[in-house]
C-alpha positions as CSV (number, residue, x, y, z in Angstrom):
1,X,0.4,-3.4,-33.8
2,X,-0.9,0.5,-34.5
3,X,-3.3,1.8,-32.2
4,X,-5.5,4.3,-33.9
5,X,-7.3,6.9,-31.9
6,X,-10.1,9.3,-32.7
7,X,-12.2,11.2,-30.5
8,X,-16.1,12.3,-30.9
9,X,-17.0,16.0,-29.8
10,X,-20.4,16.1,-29.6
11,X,-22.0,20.2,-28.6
12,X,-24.8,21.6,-27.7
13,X,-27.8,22.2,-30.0
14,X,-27.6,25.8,-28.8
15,X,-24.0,25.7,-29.6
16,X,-24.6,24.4,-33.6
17,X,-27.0,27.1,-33.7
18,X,-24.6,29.8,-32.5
19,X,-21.4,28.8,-34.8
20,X,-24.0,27.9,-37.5
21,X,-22.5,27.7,-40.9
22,X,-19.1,28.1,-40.0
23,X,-18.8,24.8,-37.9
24,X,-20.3,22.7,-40.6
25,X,-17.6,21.9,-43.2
26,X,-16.0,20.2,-39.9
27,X,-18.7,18.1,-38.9
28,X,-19.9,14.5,-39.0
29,X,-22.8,13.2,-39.2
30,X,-24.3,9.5,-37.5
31,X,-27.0,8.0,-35.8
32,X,-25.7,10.0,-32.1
33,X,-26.4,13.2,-34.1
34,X,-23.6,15.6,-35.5
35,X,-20.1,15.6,-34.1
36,X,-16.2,17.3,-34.4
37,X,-14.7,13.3,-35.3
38,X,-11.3,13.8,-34.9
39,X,-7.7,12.7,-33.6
40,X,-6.6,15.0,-30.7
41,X,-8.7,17.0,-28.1
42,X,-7.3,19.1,-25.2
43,X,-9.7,20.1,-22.5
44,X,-7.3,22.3,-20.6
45,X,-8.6,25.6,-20.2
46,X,-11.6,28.0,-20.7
47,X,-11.7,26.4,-24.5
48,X,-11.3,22.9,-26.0
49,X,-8.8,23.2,-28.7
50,X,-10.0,20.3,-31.6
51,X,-7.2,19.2,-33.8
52,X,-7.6,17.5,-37.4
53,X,-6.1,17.1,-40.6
54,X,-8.3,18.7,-43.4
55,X,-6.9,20.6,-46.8
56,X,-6.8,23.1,-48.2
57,X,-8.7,25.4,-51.2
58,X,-5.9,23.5,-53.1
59,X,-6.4,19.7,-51.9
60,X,-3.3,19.9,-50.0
61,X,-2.8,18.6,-46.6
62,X,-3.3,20.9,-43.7
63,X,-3.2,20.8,-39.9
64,X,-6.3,22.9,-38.4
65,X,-7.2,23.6,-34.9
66,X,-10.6,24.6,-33.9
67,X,-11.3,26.4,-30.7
68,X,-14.4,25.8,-28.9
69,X,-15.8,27.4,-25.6
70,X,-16.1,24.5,-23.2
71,X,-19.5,25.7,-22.6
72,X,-20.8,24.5,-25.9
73,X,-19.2,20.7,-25.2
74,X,-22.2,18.1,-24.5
75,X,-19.8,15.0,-24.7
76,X,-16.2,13.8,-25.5
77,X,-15.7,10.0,-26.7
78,X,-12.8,8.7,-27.2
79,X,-12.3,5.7,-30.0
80,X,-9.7,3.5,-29.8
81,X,-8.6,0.5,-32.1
82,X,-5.7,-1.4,-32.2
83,X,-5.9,-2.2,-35.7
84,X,-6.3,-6.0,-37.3
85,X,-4.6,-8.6,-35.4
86,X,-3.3,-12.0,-37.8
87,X,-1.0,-12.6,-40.2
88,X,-1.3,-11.9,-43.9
């Protein structure tokens, strides 16, 4: 059994208006309002370091890190699953 594990970042509406367009290729969108959806969040320190998997200009696989002031964090969720349980 896999667990999978993703984690919701959701910021301040002052905070989307500050990093304006260059936060929004990297955002979701759902019925809690916009949010960072992604696999890895570290809260250490005077900024939250978001990791994801996007691609690049090319379509090729990429690790990116985004690096937010912990001032602009409203909420953190984390989302776990533990995948389908039964037998195929």
């Amino acid at each position: 059994m896999t667990e999978k594990s993703m984690v919701a970042v959701f910021l301040h509406e002052q905070a989307l208006e500050v990093l304006g367009a260059t936060v929004k290729p990297y955002l979701s969108d759902g019925p809690a309002g916009p949010h960072l959806l992604r696999r890895e969040v570290d809260v250490g320190g005077a900024f939250v370091e978001v990791s994801m998997d996007g691609r690049d200009k090319d379509g090729n696989p990429v690790e990116l890190e985004l690096m937010v002031p912990t001032g602009f964090i409203r909420l953190v969720v984390s989302v776990r699953s533990d995948g389908d349980f039964g037998f195929v």
